[in-house]
N, C-alpha and C positions, 0 to 999 in steps of 0.2 A: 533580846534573843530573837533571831530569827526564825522565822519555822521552817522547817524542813516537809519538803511535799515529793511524794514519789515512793520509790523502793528505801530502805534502810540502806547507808554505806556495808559495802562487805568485807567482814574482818582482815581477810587476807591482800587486798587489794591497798596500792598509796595512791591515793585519789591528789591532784593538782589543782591547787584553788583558779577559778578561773571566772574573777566577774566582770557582768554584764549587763549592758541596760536595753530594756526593752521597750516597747508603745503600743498603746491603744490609742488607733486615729479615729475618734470618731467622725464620717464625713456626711454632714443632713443625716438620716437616720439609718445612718450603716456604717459598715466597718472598712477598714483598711486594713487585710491580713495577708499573710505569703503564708503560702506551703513549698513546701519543698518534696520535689518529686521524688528522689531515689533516695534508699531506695524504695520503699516506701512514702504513697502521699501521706504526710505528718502537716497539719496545718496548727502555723506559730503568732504569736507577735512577733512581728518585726523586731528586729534588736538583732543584738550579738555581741560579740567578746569584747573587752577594752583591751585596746592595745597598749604593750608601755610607752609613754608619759603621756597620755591619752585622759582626759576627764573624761567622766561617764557620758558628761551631755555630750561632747566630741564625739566619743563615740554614737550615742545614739543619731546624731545627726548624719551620721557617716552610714551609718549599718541601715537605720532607713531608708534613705538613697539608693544605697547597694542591692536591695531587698526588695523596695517596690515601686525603687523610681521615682519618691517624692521628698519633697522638702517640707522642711513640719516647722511649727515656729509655739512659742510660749510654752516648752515644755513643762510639767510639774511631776514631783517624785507622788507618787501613790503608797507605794510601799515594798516590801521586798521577800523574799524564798528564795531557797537552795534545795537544790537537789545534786542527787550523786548517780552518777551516767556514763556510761563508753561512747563518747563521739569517735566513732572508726573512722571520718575522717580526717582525722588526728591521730590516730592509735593509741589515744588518751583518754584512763580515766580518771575525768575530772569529779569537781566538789565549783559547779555552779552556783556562784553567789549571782542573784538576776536582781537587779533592779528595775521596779516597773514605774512608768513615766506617763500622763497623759498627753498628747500635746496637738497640734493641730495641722493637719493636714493644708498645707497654703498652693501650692500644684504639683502636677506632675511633670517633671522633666527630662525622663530618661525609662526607657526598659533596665527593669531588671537588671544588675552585675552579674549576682550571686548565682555560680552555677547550682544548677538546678532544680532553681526558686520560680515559683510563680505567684502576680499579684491577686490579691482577692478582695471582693466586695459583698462584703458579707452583712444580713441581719442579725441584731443580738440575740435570735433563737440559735441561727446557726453557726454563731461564733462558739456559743454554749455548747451545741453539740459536736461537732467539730473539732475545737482547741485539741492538741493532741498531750498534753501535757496537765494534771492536775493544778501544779500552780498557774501556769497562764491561765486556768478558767478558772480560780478561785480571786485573781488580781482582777480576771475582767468582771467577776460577781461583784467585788466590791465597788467597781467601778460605776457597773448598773447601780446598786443600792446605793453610792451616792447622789446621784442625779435622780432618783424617785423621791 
């Protein structure tokens, strides 16, 4: 079972399964995160949708690139959450399956794709604080409590 993190789906609503993989970079003793500006700052892990015929790691490789501009290498799965959400820039509401990933930041090679993303470098006090989403700060909790 996976757990569900967020609001409860709502009765009335046909929510669109839509999974995804995401990343925690840790880079020396910091983070590697993007926010996204509008419309509201929302600060993410990196990740995003799998596209069809897409493997998750494809994607994750693709959507961090896209997101903050780096190539990450030796990914590993962490664990996973859904939530249920209106991305309006889709005019979709989905059923977010997220798969979280650790892996390792190897350089930076490009700004940013993803309209209106920006990179971030962040400590894990203020990743904690920060994350905009319950389950990315519960994926990144586990992640701390692995490494302690």
């Amino acid at each position: 079972m996976i757990r569900r993190m967020g609001t409860p789906p709502q009765r009335n609503v046909t929510y669109r399964l839509r999974p995804g993989a995401y990343a925690i970079l840790p880079l020396k003793n910091r983070f590697l995160m993007t926010a996204q500006i509008t419309p509201e700052i929302d600060v993410q892990l990196p990740g995003g949708g799998i596209d069809p015929g897409e493997s998750p790691l494809q994607a994750l490789h693709r959507e961090v690139q896209e997101e903050v501009g780096w190539r990450i290498a030796a990914p590993r799965r962490l664990g996973a959450f859904r939530r249920f959400v209106y991305m309006p820039e889709y005019d979709l509401w989905a059923e977010k399956l997220c798969a979280v990933y650790v892996a390792r930041p190897v350089r930076r090679i490009a700004e940013p794709i993803e309209p209106d993303h920006v990179t971030l470098v962040l400590s894990a006090s203020e990743c904690e604080e920060s994350l905009g989403n319950d389950g990315d700060r519960m994926m990144f909790r586990r992640y701390l409590g692995l490494r302690s």
